[in-house]
Rosetta silent file (secondary structure, phi, psi, omega in degrees, C-alpha in Angstrom):
SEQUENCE: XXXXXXXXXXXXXXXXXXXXXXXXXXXXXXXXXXXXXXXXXXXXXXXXXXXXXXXXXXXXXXXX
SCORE:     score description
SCORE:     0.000 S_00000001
   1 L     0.000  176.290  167.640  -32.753  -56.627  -48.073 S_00000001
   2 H   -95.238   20.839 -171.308  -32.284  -53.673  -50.653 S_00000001
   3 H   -86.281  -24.542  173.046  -34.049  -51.574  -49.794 S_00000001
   4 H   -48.397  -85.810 -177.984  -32.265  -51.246  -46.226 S_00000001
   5 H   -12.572  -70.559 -170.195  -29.276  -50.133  -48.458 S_00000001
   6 H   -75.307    4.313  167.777  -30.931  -47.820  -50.121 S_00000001
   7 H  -119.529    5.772  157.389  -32.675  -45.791  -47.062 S_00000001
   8 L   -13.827  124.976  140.796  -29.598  -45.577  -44.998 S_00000001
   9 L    83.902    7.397 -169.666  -29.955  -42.637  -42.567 S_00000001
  10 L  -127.502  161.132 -179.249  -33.827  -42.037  -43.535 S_00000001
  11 L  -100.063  135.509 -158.253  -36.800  -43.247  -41.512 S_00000001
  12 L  -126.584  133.256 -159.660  -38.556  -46.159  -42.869 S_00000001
  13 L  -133.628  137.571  158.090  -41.693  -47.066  -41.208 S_00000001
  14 L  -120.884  112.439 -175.927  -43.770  -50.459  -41.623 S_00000001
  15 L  -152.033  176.022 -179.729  -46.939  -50.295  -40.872 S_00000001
  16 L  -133.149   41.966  153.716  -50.337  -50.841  -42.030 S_00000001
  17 L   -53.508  -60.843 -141.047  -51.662  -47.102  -41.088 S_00000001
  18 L  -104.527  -13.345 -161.845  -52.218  -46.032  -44.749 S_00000001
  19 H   -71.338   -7.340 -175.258  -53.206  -49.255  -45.958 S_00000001
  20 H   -71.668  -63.201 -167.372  -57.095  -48.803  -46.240 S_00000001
  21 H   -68.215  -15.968  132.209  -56.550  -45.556  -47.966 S_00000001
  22 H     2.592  -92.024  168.905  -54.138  -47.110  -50.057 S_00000001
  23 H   -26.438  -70.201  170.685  -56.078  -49.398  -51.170 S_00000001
  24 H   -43.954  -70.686 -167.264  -59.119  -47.527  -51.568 S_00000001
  25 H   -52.496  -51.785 -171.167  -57.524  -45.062  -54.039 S_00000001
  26 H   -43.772  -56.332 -145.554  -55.973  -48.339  -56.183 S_00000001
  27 H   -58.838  -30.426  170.702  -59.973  -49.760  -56.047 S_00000001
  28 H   -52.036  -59.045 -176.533  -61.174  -45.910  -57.277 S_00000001
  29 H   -55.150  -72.386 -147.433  -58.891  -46.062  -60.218 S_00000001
  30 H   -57.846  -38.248 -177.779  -59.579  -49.401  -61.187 S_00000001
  31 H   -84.229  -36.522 -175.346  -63.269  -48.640  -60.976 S_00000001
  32 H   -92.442    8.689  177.541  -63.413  -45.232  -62.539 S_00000001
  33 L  -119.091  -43.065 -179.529  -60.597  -46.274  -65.499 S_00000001
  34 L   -37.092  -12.164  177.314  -62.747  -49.579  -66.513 S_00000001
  35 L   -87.338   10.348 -179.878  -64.724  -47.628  -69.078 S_00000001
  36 L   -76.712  -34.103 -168.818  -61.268  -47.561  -71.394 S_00000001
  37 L  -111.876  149.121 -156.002  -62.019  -51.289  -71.398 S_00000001
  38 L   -85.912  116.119 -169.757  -65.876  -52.079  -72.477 S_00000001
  39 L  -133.018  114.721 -163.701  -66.903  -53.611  -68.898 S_00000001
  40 L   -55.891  -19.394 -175.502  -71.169  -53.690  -69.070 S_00000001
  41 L   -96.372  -19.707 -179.833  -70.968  -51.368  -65.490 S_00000001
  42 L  -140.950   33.506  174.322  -68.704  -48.677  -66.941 S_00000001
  43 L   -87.828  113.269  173.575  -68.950  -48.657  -70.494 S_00000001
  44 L   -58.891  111.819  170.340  -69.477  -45.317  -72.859 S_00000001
  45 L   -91.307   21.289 -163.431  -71.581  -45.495  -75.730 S_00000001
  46 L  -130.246   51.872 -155.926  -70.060  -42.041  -76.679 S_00000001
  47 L   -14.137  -36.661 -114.994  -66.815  -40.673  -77.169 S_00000001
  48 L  -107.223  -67.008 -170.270  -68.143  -37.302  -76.109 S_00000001
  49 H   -70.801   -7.319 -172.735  -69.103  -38.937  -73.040 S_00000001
  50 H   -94.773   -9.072  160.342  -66.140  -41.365  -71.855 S_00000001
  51 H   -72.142  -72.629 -170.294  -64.173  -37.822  -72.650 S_00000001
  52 H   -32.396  -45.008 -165.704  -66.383  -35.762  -70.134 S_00000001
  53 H   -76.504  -58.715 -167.094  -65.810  -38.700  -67.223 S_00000001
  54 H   -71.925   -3.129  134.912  -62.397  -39.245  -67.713 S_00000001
  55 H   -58.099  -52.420 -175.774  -61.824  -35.297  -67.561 S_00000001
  56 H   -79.301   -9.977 -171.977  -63.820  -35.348  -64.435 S_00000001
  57 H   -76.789  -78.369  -51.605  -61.968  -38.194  -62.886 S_00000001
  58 H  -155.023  -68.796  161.460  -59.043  -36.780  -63.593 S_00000001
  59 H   -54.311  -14.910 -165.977  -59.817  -32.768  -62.768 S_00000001
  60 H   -81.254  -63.255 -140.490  -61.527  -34.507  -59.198 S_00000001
  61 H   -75.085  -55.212 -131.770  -58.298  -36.519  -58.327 S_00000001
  62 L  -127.800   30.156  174.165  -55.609  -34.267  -59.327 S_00000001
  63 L  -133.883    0.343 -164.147  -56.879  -30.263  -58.903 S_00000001
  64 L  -103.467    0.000    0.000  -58.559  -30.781  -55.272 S_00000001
């Protein structure tokens, strides 16, 4: 396949170690990003506030 090609000489591992945590992180976004779109479990009735969360999402995931 091409990917063979392209990882010549590097170690390429298949496994399903990481795949939970993977995962998990996709299902976090997906849950904590749903208030961009009006979804009745994560919808903002507030700019002010659908700022503040999506600042803290955002300061959580990518400053720790």
């Amino acid at each position: 396949p091409l990917y063979e090609s392209r990882l010549k000489g590097k170690l390429h591992v298949i496994s399903k170690r990481y795949t939970q945590r993977i995962e998990r992180h996709n299902l976090n976004l997906r849950q904590h990003l749903a208030r961009l779109g009006r979804k009745s479990l994560s919808f903002s009735k507030s700019v002010e506030l659908h700022d503040k969360v999506i600042g803290h999402y955002l300061n959580i995931k990518h400053y720790q």
